[in-house]
C-alpha positions in Angstrom: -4.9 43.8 38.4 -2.5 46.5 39.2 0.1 43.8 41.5 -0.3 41.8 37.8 0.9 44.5 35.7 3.6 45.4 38.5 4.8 41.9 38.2 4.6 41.7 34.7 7.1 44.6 34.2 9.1 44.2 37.0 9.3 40.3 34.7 10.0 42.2 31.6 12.3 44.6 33.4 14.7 41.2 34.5 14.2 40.2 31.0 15.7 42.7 29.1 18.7 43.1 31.6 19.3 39.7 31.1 19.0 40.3 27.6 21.6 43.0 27.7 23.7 41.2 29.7 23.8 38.2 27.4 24.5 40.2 24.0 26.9 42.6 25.2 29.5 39.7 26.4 28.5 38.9 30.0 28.8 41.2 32.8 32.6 42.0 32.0 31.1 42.9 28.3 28.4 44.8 29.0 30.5 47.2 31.8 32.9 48.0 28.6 30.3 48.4 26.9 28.5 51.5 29.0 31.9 53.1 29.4 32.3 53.0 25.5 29.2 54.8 25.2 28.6 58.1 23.5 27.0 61.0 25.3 23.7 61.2 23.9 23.7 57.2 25.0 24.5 58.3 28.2 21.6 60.8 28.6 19.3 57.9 26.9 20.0 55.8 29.1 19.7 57.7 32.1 16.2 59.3 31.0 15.0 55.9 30.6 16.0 55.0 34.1 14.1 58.2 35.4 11.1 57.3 33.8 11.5 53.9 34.7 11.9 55.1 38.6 9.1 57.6 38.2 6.9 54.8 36.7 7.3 52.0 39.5 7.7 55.0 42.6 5.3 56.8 41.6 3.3 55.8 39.2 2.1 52.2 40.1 1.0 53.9 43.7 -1.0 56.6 42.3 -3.2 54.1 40.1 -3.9 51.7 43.1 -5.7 54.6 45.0 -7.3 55.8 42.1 -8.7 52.6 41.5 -9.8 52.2 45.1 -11.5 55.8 45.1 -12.6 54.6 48.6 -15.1 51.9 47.5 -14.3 49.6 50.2 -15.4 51.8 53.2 -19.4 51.4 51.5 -18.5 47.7 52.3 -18.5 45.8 54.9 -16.9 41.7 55.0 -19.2 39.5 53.3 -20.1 42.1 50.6 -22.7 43.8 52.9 -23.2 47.1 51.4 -23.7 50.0 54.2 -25.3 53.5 54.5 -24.2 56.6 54.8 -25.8 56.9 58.5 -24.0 53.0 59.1 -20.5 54.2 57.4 -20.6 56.9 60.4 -21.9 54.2 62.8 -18.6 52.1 61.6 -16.3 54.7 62.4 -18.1 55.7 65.9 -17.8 52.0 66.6 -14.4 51.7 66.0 -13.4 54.9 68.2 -15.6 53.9 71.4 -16.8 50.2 70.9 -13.8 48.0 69.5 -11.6 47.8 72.1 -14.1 45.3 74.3 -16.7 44.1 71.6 -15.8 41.7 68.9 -17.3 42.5 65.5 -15.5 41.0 62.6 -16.8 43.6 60.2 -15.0 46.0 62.2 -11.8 43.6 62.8 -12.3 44.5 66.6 -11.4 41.3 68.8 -12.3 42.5 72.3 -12.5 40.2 75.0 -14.5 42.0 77.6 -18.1 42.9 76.1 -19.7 39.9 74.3 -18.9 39.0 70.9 -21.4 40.9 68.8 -21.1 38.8 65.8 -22.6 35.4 68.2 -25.4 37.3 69.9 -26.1 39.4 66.8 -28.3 42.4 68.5 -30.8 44.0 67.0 -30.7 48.1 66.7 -33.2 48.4 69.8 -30.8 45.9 72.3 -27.8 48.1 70.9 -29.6 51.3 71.6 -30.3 50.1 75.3 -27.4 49.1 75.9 -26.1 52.4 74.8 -28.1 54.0 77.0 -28.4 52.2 80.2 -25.1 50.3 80.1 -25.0 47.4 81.4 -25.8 46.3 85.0 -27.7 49.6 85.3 -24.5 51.2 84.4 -22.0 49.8 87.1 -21.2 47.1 85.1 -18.5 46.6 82.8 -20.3 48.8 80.1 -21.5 52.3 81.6 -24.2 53.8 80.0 -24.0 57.0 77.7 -21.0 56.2 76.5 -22.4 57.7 72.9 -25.7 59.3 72.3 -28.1 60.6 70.0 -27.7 60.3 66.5 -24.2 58.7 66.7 -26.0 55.8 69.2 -28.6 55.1 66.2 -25.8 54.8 63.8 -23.8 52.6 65.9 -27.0 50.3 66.6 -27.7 50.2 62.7 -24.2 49.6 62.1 -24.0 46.5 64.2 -27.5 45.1 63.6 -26.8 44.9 59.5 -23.4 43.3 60.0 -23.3 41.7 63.1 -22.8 37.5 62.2 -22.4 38.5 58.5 -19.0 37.7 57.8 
């Protein structure tokens, strides 16, 4: 809604210096035409550019985070709505876990680990993985790479979006 609006004004913006343009004789016209202006024209003029660039540079920015207010990070792809505990487990995963897993709802392409979104674990297989690793732990995954509560919320993370994309 707000890349409409920006469109829209940036259309009306083009419009009315085309406008301007047209009526004050062509671009040879409308030059005269500033220079021939009087001062409080001048100072017009130029507080309707400030606002203008104040409005597009500052403006437009400000209400495309406050109409985000961070609602996406409660979602994963797919619309899959997360929990607190499996926000964390997102953030964990994408610190420790991206770089060889892929997990679409993460955007993590690794090529080393499986591809969590085909084998789509359940918490408990996360969890033991987690824990032993992987080839008792002299495999390509050693184990206790995270632990405790940040291993649960990893393992929920996965298991709710894992193949849900």
């Amino acid at each position: 809604m707000i890349a409409t609006a920006a469109f829209v004004l940036a259309f009306l913006a083009i419009g009315a210096t085309v406008v301007f343009l047209a009526l004050g004789g062509g671009p040879k016209g409308a030059r005269e035409n500033l220079h021939r202006q009087s001062r409080s024209g001048s100072r017009t003029a130029l507080t309707v550019t400030a606002v203008m660039v104040v409005a597009f540079g500052f403006g437009i920015p400000v209400a495309v985070l406050a109409a985000n207010k961070d609602n996406q990070s409660k979602q994963a792809p797919g619309g899959v709505k997360l929990t607190a505990s499996q926000q964390a487990g997102r953030k964990v995963f994408a610190k420790n876990c991206s770089t060889c897993h892929t997990l679409a709802a993460s955007n993590s392409v690794g090529k080393v680990g499986p591809s969590l979104d085909q084998i789509r674990p359940p918490a408990g297989l996360t969890l033991n993985a987690i824990k032993l690793g992987r080839a008792r732990g002299m495999g390509q995954m050693p184990a206790g790479l995270i632990d405790g509560l940040e291993a649960k919320n990893v393992a929920s993370y996965v298991a709710r979006v894992a193949g849900r994309n």
